[in-house]
C-alpha positions in Angstrom: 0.0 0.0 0.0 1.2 3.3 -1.0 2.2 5.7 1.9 -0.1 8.5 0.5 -3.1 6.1 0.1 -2.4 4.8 4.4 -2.8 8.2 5.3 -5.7 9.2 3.5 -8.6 10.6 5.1 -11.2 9.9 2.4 -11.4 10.9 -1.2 -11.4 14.7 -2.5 -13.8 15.2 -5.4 -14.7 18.1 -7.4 -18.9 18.9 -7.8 -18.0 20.9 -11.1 -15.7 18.7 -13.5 -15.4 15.2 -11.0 -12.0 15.1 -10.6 -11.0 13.0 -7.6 -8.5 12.1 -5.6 -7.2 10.6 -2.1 -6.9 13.7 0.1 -4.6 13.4 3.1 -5.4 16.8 5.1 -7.9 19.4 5.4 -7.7 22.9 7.0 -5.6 25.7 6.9 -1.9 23.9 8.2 -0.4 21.4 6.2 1.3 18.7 7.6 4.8 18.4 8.3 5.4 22.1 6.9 6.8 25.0 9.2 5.5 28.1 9.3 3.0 27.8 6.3 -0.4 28.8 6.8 -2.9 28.6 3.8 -5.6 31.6 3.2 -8.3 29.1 3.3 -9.7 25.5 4.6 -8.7 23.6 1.9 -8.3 19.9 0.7 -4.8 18.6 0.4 -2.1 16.1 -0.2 1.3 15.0 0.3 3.1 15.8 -3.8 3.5 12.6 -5.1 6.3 14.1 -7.2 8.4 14.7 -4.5 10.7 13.2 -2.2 10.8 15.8 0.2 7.8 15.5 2.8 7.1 18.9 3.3 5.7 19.0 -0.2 2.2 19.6 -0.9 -0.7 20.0 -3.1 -4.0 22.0 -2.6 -6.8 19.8 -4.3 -9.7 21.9 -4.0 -11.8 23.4 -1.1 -16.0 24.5 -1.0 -17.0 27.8 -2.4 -17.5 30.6 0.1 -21.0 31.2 -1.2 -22.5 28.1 -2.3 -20.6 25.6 -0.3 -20.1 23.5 -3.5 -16.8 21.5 -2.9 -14.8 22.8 -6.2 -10.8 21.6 -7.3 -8.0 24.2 -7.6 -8.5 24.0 -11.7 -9.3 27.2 -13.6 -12.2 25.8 -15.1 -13.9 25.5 -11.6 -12.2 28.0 -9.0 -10.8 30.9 -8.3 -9.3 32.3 -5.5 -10.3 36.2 -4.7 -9.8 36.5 -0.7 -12.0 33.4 -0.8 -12.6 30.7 -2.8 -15.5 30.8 -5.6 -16.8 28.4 -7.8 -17.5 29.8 -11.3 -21.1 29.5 -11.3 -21.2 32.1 -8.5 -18.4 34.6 -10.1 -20.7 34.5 -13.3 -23.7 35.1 -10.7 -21.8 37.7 -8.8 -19.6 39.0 -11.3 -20.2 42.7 -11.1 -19.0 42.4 -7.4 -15.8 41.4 -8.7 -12.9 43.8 -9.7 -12.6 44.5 -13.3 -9.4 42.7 -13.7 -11.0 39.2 -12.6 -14.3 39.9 -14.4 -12.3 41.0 -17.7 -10.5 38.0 -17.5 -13.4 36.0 -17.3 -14.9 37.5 -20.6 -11.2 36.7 -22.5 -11.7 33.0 -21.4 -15.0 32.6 -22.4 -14.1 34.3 -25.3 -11.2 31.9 -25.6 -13.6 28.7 -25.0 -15.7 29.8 -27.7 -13.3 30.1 -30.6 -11.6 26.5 -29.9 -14.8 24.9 -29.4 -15.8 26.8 -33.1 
């Protein structure tokens, strides 16, 4: 048995694309790392990639408004003081700066020229 997979504490998955994956901590102070402290409660797991055991990734964590529980991926989330699913940036998006909601727009614009 994998070392990652014996200290598990249940599975991670995303409501808005299904991605899933062991998770092996959740909160705000990963384990085995110093003086890191994340900005949110999130979903995480020791980097496989690495040796080193202080090595982490953040899978995912719920949206601040709708509690959906949504992965890292820019499809999904983003991170703006808090985490927000998509759904509720597009909901909320004239609460947002106009940096983040002008991004938005060039990525949907984006999506819909490759999908063309």
């Amino acid at each position: 048995m994998d070392l990652n997979e014996a200290s598990a504490l249940g599975v991670f998955s995303c409501e808005l694309c299904e991605m899933s994956s062991p998770y092996s901590f959740y909160g705000q102070k990963p384990p085995n790392t110093r003086a890191i402290v994340l900005l949110e409660e999130c979903y995480g797991m020791k980097d496989p990639f690495s040796p080193e055991r202080e090595k982490f990734l953040v899978l995912g964590s719920k949206c601040c408004l709708c509690s959906k529980t949504v992965c890292v991926g820019t499809d999904c989330s983003l991170f703006y003081t808090k985490r927000f699913c998509l759904p509720c940036v597009r909901d909320h998006l004239h609460q947002f700066p106009e940096q983040i909601q002008n991004e938005l727009l060039r990525k949907k614009s984006v999506q819909k020229t490759s999908s063309a």
